[in-house]
N, C-alpha and C positions, 0 to 999 in steps of 0.2 A: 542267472541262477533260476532255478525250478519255483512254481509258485509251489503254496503249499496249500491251495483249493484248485479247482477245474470245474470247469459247467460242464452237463452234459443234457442232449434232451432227453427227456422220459416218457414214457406213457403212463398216467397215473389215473388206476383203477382204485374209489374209495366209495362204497357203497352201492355199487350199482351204475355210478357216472366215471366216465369216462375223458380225461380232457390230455391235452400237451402244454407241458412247461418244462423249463428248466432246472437242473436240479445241483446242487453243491456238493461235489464227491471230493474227497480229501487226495490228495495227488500221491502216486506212489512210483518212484524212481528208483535205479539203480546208483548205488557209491562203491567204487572201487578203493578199495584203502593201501596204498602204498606206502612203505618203511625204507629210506634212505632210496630211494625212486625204484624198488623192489615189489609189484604185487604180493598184498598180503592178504587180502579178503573183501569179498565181496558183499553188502549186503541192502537189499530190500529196505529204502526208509522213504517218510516224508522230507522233501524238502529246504534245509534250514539247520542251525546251529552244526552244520558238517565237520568242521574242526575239532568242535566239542567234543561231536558224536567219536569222529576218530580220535581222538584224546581216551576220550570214556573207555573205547575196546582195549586200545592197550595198554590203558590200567589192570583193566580185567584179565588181558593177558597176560601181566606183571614183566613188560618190559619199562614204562613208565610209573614213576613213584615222586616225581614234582615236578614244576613247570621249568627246572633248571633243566631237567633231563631234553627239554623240546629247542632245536634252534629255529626252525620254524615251522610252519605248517602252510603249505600253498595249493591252491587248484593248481591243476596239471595243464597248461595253456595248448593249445594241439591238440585237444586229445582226439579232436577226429583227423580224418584220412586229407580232409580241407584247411586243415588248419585252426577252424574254429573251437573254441573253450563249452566242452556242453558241462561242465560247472558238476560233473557226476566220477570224476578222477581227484582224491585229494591225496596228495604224498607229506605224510611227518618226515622230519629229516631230524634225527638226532644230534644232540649239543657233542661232540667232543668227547670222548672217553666214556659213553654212554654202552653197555654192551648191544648188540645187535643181535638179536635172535638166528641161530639158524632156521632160512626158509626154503624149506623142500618143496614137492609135487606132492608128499603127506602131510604137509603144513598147513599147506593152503587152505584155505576157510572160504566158504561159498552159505552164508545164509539167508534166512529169507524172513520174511517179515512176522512169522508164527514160530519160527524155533531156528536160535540162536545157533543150536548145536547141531543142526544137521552138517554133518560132513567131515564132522572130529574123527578121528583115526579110532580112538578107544576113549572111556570113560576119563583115565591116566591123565588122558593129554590136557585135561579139563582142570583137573586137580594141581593149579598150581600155586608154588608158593606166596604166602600174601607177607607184602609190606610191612604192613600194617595189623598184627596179632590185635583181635580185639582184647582192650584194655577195661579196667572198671575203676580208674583212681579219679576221683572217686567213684561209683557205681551212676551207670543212669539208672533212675527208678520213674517208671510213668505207671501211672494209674488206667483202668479199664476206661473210666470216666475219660481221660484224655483222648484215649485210643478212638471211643465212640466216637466221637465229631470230627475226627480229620478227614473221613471221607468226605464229608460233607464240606468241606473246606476244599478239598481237590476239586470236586465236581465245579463247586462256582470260582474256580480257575482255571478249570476250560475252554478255553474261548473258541478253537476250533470246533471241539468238539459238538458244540452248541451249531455249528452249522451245516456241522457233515455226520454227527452220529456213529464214527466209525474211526475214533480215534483211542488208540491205548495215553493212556498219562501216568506218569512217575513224581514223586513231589519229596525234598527233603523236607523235614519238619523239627524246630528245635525241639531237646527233653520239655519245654513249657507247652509244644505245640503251636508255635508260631511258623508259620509257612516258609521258608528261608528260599525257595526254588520251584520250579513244575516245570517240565517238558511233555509235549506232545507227539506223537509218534504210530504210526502205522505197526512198527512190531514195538512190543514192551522194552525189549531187550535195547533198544534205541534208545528209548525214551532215558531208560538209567544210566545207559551210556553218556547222551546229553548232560545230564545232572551233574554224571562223575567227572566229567571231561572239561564243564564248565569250573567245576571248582579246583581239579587240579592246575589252568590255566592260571587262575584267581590264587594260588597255594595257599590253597585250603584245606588240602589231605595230609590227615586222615581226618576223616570226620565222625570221628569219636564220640561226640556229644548229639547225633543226630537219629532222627527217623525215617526212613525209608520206606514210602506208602504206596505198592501199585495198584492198578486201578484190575486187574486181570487176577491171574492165580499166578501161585508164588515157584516159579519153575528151579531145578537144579541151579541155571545159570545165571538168575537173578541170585540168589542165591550166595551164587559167588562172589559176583557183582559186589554186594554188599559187605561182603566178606574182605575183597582187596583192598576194596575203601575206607576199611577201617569200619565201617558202619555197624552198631549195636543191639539196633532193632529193625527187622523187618517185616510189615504187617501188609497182608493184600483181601482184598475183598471178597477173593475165591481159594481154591484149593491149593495148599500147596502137593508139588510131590513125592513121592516117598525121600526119592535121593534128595531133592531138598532139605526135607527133616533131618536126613544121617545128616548133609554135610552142616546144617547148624548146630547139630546135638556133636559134633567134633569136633566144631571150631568154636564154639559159645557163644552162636548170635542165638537172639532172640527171634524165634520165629512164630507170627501170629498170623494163622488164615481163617476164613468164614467172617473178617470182620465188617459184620452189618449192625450198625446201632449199635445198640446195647450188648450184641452177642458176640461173640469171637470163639476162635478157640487157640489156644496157648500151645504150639506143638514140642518147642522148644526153649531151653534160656529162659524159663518162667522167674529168674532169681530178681530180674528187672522188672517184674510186674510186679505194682505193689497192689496187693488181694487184702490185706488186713487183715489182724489177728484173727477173726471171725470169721472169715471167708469157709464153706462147704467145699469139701472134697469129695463130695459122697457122685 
């Protein structure tokens, strides 16, 4: 299996000196994800939690909704022309009475470690149905005050990150804000796949009662992501996108971007932030 660091040497200019050392780059591979031993997609990741990750997509793609749906999940032994296993072919094999998606030559999905969606047919394709209707019985309610520190909670659970500088992270977080998960990963869209993929294993979904923290900006497909999973709030550090906003102002997640410290901004599902009676709208 793939490390998920690599050395490399470098030349490092700092100040005027010049020297050679070694340096820690975070490893980025290819996974082929196959559906009952069918390619189904391809995508750019770190290393690691592989089953998860493919668990996680096809949640997102709403062909999986528990871990009764999976009968296994295996690396593809052969996948080279020699015989040997390069640990970058994983095929789900569906339990029994599970539907099987049709998969086309417009199906097929090829992404890559910056965006999730290059290669979708149309916007449609993306838009599908969830599981999991986010619920409110009872309502989550988090405070700004909560919301402030999870970042800071993410960051010192980075462990890769701290040695390669070049890792996206995803973190579930209870409504109290207690850290319940974090994955690391080269594209974001990984990282939540990880997250989603480990707790459908665990049957855990929907995860209704959770928060969903990336560490990047808040894309349409995370978005979704959060959306299949049942997930109720989604907050990231940087921007979300427009189509983001629609698709949470239409499905009732809670969507929170810019949040640094104390600031945020509330794009959507603001019903679950509790602002206090006093709170400025101006």
């Amino acid at each position: 299996m793939g490390r998920v660091t690599e050395r490399r040497r470098v030349i490092r200019i700092r100040a005027g000196a010049v020297n050679e050392r070694p340096d820690t780059l975070v490893a980025e591979e290819p996974l082929e994800i196959r559906l009952n031993g069918r390619p189904l997609a391809i995508t750019m990741r770190t290393p690691g939690d592989d089953f998860a990750l493919a668990a996680g997509f096809l949640v997102s793609e709403g062909v999986l909704g528990a871990a009764s749906d999976v009968r296994n999940i295996v690396y593809c032994a052969g996948a080279k022309d020699d015989g040997t296993n390069t640990y970058n072919v994983v095929d789900v094999q569906l339990a029994p009475g599970v539907p099987v998606p049709d998969i086309t030559l417009e199906r097929n999905v090829y992404t890559t470690s910056s965006c999730g969606l290059c290669g979708k047919a149309s916007l449609d394709a993306v838009r599908t149905t969830a599981r999991f209707p986010i619920a409110d019985a009872p309502p989550v309610r988090v405070t700004p005050e909560l919301l402030a520190v999870l970042p800071d909670r993410l960051r010192a659970a980075q462990r890769v990150f701290d040695r390669t500088g070049g890792l996206h992270a995803a973190a579930l977080f209870s409504e109290d804000g207690e850290l319940l998960d974090v994955r690391e990963d080269v594209g974001r869209h990984n990282a939540v796949d990880k997250l989603v993929g480990r707790a459908l294993r665990e049957d855990r979904l929907p995860l209704g009662r959770s928060i969903l923290l990336v560490s990047g900006r808040a894309s349409f497909e995370l978005a979704q992501k959060a959306v299949m999973a049942g997930i109720p709030v989604l907050a990231a550090v940087s921007a979300p996108s427009s189509l983001a906003v629609d698709l949470a102002a239409e499905t009732g997640l809670t969507l929170v971007g810019f949040l640094r410290g104390p600031d945020m901004n509330v794009y959507a599902g603001e019903h679950r932030i509790a602002l206090g009676a006093a709170a400025s709208r101006g």
